[in-house]
C-alpha positions in Angstrom: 0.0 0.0 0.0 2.9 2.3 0.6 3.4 2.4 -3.7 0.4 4.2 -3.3 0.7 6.9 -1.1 0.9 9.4 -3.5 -1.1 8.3 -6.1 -5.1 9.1 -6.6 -6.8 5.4 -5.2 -8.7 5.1 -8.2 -6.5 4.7 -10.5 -5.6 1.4 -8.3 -9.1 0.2 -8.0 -10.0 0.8 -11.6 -7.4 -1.2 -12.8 -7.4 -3.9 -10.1 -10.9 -4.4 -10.9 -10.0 -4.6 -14.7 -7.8 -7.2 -14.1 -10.1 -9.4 -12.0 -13.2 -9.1 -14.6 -10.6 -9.9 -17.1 -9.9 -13.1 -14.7 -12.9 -14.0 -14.3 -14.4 -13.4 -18.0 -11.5 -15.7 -19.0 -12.5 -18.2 -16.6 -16.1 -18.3 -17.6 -15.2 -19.1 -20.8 -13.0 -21.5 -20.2 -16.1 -23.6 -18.0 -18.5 -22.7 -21.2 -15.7 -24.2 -23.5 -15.4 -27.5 -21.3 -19.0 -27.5 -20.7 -19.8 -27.9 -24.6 -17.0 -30.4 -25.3 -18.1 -32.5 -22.1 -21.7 -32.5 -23.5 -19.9 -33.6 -27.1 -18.5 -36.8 -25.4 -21.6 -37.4 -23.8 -23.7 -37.5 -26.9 -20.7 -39.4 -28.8 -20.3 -41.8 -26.3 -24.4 -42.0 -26.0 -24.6 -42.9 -29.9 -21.7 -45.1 -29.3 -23.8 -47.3 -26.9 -26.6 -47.6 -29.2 -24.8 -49.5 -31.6 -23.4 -51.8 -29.0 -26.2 -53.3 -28.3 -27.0 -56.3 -25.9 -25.1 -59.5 -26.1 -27.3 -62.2 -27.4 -26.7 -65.9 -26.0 -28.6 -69.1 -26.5 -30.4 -68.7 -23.1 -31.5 -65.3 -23.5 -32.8 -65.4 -27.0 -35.1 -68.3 -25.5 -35.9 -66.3 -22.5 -37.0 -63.5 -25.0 -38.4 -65.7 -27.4 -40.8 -67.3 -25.2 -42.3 -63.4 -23.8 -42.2 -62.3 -27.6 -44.9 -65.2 -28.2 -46.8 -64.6 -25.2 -46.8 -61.7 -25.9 -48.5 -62.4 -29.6 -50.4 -65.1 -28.7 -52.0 -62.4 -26.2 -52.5 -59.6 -28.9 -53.8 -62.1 -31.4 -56.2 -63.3 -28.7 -57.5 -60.3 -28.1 -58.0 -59.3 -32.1 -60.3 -62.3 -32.9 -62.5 -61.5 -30.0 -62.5 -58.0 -31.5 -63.0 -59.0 -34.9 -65.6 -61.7 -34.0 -67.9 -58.9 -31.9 -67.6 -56.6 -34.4 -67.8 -58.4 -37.9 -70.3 -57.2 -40.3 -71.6 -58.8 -43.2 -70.0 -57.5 -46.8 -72.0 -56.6 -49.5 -72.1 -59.9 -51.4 -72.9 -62.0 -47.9 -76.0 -59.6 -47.7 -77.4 -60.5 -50.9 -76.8 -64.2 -50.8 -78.1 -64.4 -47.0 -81.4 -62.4 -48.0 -83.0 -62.4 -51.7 -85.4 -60.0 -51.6 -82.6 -57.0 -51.3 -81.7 -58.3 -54.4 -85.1 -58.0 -55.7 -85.6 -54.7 -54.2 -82.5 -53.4 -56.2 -83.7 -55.0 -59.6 -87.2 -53.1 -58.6 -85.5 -49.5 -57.7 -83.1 -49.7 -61.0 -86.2 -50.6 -63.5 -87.9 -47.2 -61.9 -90.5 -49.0 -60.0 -89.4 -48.0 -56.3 -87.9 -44.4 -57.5 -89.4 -41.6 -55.9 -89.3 -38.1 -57.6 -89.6 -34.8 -55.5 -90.7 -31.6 -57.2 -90.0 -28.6 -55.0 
């Protein structure tokens, strides 16, 4: 402090202040820089790991193999009782199952069931 006995304090402080936000700008950048390359290796070593994949052995393709058709055997249980409660008749089941639609067709075509509204 003696240094400064005859000099204006200011002067001091300005440029000790300077130098610490110079410091500590440098510093911050420096944690921003290994910040973003930290986050690189974490995403490379991320896509890394998905195309490593799992080991496959004997045993645990069984093990697998046996849920995956449980699994199926489940869902496809579960479609045909869907199917069978829903299922409606297509247009050719309806006209073989009941005749007279196919008569009433015939009838509207040949103009004897057309109805004509004049407004």
């Amino acid at each position: 402090c003696e240094e400064n006995l005859g000099m204006p304090v200011i002067f001091t402080l300005a440029s000790h202040l300077s130098e610490q936000l110079s410091i500590q700008s440098e510093n911050r950048q420096v944690r921003h820089q290994e910040n973003l390359e930290r986050k690189q290796r974490e995403e490379e070593e991320a896509e890394q790991k998905r195309f490593e994949g799992t080991c496959v052995t004997v045993e645990s393709f069984i093990k697998w193999k046996v849920k995956f058709d449980a699994e199926r055997a489940e869902l496809t249980k579960t479609i045909k009782i869907d199917d069978s409660e829903s299922k409606k008749l297509t247009g050719r089941q309806l006209f073989e199952k009941d005749r007279s639609l196919y008569d009433s067709d015939i009838k509207f075509i040949s103009g004897e069931g057309m109805f004509f509204f004049c407004y």
